[in-house]
TIKOL-916590 format. One line per 8 residues: for each residue x, y negated, z negated of C-alpha. Coordinates in steps of 0.25 Angstrom, whole numbers, padded with zeros to 4 digits. Layout:
// TIKOL-916590
X,Y,Z  ...
// end
This chain:
// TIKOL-916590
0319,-0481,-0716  0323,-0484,-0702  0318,-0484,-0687  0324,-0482,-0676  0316,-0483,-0664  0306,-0472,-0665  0315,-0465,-0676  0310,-0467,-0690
0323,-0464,-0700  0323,-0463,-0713  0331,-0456,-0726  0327,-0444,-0733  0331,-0440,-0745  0338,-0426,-0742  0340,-0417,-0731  0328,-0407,-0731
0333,-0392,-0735  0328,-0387,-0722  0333,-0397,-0711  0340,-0392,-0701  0355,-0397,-0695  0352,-0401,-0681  0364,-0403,-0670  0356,-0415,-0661
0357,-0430,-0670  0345,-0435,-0662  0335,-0438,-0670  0323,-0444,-0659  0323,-0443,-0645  0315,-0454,-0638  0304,-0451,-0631  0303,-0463,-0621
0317,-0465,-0618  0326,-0453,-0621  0334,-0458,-0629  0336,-0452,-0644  0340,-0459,-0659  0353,-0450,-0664  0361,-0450,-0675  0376,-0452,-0673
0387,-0451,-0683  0396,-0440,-0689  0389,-0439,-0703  0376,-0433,-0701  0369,-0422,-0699  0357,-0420,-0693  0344,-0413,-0698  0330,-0406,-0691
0319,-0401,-0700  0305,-0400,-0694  0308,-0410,-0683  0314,-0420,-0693  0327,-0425,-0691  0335,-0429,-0701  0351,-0433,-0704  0360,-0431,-0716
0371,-0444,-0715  0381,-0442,-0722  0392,-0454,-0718  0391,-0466,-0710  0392,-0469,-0696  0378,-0462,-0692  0367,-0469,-0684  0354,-0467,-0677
0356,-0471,-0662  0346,-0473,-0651  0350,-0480,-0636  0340,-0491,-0639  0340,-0492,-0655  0350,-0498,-0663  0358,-0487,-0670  0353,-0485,-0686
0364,-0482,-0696  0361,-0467,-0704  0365,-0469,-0718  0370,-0457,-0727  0358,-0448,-0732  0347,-0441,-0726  0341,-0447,-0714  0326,-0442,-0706
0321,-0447,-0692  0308,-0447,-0687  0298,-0453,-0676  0293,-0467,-0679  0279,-0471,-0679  0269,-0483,-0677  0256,-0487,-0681  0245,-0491,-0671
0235,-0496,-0680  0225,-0499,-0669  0223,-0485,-0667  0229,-0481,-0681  0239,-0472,-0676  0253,-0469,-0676  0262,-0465,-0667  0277,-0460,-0665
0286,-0470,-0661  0294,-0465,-0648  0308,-0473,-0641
// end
């Protein structure tokens, strides 16, 4: 598992039957400063089912980049991104992480 700002990545398994190619590689846009967390590289191909974005990696040379983040290497496999959160336990809530 990894975090990258207010992206939570993480491996699955295998791709879900019914994930859908997608042409944008922009995983999270931010929502304070506009900036977004994208995947660059030439050996991936990126995925939407249900408002989950995922990425199949199928060489090296693929990352995870934001403007105020360090870039996170992609492993080979199957890849899923999604929001972050944190826990107040003095209200015992949780919230959504956002850049």
């Amino acid at each position: 598992m990894k975090n990258q700002g207010d992206v939570h990545i993480w491996k699955l398994a295998a791709l879900p039957k019914n994930a859908n190619p997608r042409e944008s590689r922009v995983v999270r846009e931010g929502e304070v400063t506009g900036h977004a967390h994208r995947i660059v590289g030439e050996a991936v191909a990126v995925y939407d089912l249900d408002g989950r974005v995922m990425a199949v990696v199928s060489g090296d040379g693929v990352s995870l980049v934001h403007e105020e983040h360090g870039p996170i290497t992609l492993e080979p496999g199957v890849h899923e991104f999604g929001p972050t959160y944190e826990y107040d336990y003095e209200t015992e809530e949780s919230r959504q992480v956002q850049d």
